[in-house]
TIRO-2110 file (N, C-alpha, C; in Angstrom, 1 decimal):
// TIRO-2110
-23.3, -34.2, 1.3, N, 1, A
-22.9, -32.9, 0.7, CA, 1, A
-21.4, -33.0, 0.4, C, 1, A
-21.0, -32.5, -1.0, N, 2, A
-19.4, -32.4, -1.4, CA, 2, A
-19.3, -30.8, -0.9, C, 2, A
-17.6, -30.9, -1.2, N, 3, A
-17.1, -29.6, -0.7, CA, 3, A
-15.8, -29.6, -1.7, C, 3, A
-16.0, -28.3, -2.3, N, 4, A
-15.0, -27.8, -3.5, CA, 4, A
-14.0, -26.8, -2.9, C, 4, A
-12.8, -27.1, -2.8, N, 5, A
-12.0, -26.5, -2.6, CA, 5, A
-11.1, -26.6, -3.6, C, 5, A
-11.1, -24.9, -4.3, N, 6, A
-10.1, -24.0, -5.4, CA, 6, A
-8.9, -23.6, -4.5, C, 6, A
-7.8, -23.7, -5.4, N, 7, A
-6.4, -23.3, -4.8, CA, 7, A
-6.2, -22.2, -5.9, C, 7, A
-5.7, -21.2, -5.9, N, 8, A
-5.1, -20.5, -7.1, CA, 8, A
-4.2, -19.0, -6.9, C, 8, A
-3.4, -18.6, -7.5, N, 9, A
-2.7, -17.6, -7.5, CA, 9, A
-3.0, -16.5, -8.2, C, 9, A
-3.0, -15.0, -8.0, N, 10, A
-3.1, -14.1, -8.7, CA, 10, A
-2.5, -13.1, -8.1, C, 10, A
-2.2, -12.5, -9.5, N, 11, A
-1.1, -11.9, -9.5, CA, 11, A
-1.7, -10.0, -9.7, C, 11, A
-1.4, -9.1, -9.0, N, 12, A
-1.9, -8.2, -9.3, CA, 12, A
-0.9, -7.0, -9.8, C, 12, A
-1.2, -5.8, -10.8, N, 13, A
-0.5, -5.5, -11.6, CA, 13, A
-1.4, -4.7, -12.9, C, 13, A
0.0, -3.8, -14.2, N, 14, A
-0.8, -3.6, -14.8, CA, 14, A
-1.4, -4.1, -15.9, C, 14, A
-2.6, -5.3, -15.7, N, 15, A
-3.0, -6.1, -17.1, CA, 15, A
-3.8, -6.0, -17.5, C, 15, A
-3.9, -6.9, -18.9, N, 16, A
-5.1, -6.6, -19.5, CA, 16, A
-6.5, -5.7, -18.8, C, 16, A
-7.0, -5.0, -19.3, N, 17, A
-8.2, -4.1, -18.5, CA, 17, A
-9.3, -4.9, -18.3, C, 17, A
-9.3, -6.2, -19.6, N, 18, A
-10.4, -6.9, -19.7, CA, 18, A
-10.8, -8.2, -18.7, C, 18, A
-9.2, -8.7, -18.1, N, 19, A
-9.2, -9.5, -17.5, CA, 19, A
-8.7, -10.6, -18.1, C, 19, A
-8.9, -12.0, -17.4, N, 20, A
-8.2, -13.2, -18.1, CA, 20, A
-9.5, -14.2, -17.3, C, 20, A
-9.7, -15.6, -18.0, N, 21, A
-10.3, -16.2, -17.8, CA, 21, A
-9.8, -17.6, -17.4, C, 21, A
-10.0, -18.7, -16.8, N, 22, A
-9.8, -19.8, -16.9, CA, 22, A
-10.7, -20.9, -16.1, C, 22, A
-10.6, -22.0, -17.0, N, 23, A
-11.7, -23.3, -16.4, CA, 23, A
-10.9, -24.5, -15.8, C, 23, A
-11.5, -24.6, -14.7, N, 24, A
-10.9, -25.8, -13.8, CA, 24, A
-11.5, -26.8, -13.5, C, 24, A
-11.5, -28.2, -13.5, N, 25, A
-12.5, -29.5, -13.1, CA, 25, A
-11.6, -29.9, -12.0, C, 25, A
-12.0, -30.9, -11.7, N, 26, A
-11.5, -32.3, -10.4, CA, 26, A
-11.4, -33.5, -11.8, C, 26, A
-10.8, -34.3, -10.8, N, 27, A
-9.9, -35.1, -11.7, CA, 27, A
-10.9, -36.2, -12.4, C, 27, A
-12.0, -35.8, -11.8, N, 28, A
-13.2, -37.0, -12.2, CA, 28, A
-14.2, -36.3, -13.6, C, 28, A
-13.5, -34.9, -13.9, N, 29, A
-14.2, -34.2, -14.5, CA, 29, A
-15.8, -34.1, -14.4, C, 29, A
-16.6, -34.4, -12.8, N, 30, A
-17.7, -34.4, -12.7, CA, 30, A
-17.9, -32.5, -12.0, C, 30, A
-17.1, -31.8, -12.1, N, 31, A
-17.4, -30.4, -11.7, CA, 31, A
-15.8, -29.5, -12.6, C, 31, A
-17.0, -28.1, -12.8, N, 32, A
-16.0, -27.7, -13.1, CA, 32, A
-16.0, -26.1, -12.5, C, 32, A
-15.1, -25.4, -12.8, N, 33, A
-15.3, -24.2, -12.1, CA, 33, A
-14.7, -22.9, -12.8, C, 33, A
-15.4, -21.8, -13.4, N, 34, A
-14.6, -21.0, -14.2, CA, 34, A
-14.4, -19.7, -13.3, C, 34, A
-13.1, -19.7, -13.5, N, 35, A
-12.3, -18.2, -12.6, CA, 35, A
-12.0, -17.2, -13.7, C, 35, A
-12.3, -16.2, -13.1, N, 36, A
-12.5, -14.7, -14.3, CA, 36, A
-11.5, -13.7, -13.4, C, 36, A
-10.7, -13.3, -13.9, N, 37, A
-9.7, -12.1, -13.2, CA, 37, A
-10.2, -10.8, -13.5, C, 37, A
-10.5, -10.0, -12.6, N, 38, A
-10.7, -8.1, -13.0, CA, 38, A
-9.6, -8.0, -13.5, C, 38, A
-9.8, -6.9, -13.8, N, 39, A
-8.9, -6.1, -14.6, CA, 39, A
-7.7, -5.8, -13.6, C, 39, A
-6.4, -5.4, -14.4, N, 40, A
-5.7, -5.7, -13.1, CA, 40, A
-5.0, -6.9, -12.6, C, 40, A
-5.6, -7.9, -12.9, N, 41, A
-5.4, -9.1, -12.1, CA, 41, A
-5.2, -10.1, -13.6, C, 41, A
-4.1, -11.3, -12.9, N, 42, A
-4.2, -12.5, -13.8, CA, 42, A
-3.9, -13.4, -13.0, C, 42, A
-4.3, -15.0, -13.5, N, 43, A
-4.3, -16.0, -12.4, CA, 43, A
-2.9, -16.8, -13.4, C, 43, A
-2.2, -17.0, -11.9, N, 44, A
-0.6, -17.4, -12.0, CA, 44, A
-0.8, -19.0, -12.1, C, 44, A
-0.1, -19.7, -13.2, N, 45, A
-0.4, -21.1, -13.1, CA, 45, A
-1.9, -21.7, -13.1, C, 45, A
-1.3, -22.9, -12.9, N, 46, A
-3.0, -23.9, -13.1, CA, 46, A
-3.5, -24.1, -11.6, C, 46, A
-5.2, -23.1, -11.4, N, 47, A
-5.5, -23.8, -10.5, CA, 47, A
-5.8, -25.4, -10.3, C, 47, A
-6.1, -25.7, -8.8, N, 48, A
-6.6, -27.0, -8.4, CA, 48, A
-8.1, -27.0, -7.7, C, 48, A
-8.8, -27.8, -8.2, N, 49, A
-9.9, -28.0, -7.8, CA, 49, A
-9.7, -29.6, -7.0, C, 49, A
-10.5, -29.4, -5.7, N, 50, A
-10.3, -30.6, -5.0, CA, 50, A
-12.2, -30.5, -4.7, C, 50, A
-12.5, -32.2, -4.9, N, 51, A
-14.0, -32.5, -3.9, CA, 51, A
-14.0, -33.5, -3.3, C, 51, A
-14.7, -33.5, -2.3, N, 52, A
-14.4, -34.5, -1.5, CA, 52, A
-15.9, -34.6, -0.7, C, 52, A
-16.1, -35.6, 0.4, N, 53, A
-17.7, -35.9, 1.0, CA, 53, A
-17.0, -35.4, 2.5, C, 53, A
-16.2, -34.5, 3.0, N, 54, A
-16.1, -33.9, 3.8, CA, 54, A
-16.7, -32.9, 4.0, C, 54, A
-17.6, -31.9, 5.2, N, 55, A
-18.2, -31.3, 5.5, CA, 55, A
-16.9, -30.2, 6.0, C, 55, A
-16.6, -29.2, 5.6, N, 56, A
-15.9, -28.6, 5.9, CA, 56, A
-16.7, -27.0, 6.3, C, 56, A
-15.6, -26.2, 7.4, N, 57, A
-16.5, -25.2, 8.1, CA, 57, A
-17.2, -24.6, 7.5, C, 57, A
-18.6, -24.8, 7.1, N, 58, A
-19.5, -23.7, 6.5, CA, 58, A
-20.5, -22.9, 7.2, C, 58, A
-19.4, -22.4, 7.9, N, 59, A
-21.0, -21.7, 9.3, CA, 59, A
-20.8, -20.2, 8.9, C, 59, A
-21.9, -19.6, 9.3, N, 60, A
-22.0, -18.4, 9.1, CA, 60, A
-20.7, -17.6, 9.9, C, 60, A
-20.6, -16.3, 9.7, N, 61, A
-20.0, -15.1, 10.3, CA, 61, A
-20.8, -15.5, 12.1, C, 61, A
-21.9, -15.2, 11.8, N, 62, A
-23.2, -14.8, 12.9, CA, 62, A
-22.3, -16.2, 14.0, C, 62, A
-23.1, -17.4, 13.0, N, 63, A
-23.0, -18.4, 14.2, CA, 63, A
-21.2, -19.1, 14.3, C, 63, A
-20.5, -18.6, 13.8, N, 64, A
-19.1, -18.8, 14.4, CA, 64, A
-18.6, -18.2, 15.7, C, 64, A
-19.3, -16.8, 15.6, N, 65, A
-18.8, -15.9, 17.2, CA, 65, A
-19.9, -16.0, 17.9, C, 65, A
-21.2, -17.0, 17.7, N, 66, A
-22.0, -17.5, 18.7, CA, 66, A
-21.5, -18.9, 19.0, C, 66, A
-21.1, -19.6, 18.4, N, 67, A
-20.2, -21.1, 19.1, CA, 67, A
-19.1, -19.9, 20.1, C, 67, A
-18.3, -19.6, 19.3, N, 68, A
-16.8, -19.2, 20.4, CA, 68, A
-17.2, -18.4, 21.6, C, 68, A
-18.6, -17.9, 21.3, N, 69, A
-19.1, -16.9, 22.4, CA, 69, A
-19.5, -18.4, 23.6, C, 69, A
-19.7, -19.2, 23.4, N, 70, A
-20.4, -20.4, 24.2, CA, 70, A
-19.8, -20.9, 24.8, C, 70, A
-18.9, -21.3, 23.5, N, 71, A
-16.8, -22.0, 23.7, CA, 71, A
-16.8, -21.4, 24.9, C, 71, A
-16.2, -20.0, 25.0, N, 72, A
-15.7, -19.5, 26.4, CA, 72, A
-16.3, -19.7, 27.3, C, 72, A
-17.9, -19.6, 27.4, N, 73, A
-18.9, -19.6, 29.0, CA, 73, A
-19.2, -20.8, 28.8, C, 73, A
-19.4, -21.8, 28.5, N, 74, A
-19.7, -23.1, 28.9, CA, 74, A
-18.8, -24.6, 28.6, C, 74, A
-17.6, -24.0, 27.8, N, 75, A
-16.5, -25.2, 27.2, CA, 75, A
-16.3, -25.5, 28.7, C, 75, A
-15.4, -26.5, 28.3, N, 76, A
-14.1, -27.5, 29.2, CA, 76, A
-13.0, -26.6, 29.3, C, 76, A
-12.0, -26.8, 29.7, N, 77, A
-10.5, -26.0, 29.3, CA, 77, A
-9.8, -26.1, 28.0, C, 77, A
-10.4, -27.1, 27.6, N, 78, A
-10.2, -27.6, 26.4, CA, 78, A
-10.8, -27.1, 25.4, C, 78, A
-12.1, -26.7, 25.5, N, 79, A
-12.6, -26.2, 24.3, CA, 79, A
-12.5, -24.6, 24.9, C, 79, A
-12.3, -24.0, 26.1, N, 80, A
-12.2, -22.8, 26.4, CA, 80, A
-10.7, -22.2, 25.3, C, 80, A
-9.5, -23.0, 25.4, N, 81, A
-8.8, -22.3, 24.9, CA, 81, A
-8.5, -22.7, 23.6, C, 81, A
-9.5, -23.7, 23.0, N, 82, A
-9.6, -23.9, 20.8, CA, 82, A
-10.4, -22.1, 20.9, C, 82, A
-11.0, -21.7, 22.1, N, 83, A
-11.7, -20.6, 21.4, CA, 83, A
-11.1, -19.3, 21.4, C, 83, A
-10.1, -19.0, 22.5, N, 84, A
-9.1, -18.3, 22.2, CA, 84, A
-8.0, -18.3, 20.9, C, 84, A
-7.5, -19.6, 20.9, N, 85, A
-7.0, -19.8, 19.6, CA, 85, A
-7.6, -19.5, 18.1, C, 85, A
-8.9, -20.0, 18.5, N, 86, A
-9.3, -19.3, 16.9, CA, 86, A
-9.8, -17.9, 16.8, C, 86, A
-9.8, -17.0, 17.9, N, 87, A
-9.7, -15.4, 18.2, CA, 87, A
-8.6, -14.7, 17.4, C, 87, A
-7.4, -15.7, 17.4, N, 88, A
-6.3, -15.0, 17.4, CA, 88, A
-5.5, -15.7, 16.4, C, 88, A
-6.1, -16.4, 15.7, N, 89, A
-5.6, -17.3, 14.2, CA, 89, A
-5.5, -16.3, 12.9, C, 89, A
-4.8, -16.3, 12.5, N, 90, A
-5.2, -15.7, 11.0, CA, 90, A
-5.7, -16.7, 9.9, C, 90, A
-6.0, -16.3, 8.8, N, 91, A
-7.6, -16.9, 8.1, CA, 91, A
-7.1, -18.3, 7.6, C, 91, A
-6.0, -18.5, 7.6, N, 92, A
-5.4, -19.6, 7.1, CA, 92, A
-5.8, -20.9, 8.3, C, 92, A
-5.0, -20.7, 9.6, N, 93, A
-5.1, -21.4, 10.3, CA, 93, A
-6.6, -21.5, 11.0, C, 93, A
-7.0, -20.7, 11.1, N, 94, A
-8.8, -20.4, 11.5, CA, 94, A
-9.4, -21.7, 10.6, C, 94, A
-9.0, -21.7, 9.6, N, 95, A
-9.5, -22.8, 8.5, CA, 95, A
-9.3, -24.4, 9.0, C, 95, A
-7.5, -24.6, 9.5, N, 96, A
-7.1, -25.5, 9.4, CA, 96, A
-8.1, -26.0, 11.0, C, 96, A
-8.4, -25.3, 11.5, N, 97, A
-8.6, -25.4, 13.0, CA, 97, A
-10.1, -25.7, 12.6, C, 97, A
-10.5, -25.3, 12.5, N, 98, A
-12.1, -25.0, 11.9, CA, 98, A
-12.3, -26.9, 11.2, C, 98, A
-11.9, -27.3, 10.5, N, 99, A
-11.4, -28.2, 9.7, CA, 99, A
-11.1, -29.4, 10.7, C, 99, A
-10.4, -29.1, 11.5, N, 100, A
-10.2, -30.2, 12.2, CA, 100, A
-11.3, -30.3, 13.4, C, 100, A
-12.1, -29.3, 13.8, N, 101, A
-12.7, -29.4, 15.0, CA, 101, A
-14.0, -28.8, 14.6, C, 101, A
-14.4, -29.1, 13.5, N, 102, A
-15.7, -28.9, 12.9, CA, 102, A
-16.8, -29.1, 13.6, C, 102, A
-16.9, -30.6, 14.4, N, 103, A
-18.0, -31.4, 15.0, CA, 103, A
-17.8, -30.5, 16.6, C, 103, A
-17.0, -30.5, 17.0, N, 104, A
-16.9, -29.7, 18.5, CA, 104, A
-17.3, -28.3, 18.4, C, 104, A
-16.8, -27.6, 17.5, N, 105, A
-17.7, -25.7, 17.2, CA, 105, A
-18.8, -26.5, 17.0, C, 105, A
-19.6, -26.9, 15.7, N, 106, A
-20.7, -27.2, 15.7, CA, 106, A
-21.7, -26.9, 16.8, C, 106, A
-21.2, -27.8, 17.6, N, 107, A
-22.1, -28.0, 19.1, CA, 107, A
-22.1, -27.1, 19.9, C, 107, A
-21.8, -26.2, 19.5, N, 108, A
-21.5, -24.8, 20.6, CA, 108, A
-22.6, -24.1, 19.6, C, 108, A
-22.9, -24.2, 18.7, N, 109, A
-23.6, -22.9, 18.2, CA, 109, A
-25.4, -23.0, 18.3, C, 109, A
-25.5, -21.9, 19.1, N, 110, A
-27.0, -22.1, 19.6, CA, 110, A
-28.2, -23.0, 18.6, C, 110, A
-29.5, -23.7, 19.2, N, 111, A
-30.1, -24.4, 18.5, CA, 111, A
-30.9, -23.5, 17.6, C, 111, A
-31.0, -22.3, 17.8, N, 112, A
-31.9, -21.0, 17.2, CA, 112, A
-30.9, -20.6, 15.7, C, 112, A
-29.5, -20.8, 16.0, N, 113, A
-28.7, -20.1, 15.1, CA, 113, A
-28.6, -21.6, 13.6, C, 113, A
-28.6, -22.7, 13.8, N, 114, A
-28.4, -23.6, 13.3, CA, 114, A
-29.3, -23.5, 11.7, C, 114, A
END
């Protein structure tokens, strides 16, 4: 499985009503990705499209706060307090955390939720 990760800026404000469009690939040109702005809205600069064969956090809502629910009642100290930390992350670092400790949540989230 690849995993596409878009970076981009938008700028909100009073624009065009129609919106603005733009097309983005990876450097291999084997994907591409078109970003459409509402109204309102226009995209600042050139996005970045990155792919890569990393599995990055794609777990549900559901089975995220069933790992962390697990994390707390059955982790180590160690995984007891990655689950505090990601309680109290904002969405950025939730990511970076998530990202780094992908295989360890994984294993917390029930065999029913998977």
């Amino acid at each position: 499985m690849k995993t596409a990760r878009i970076t981009f800026l938008v700028e909100l404000g009073d624009f065009n009503p129609f919106g603005s469009h733009i097309v983005t690939q990876d450097r291999d040109s084997t994907f591409a990705v078109r970003l459409e702005a509402f109204a309102g809205c226009q995209i600042i600069g050139e996005p970045t499209l990155e792919i890569d064969n990393y599995h990055r956090c794609s777990m549900s809502e559901d089975q995220f706060h069933a790992a962390l629910r697990n994390m707390r009642e059955l982790g180590g100290s160690f995984v007891r307090a990655l689950a505090v930390t990601l309680v109290h992350a904002d969405s950025g670092h939730r990511e970076k955390l998530c990202d780094a400790f992908h295989d360890l949540i994984w294993s917390y989230i029930p065999e029913s939720q998977e």
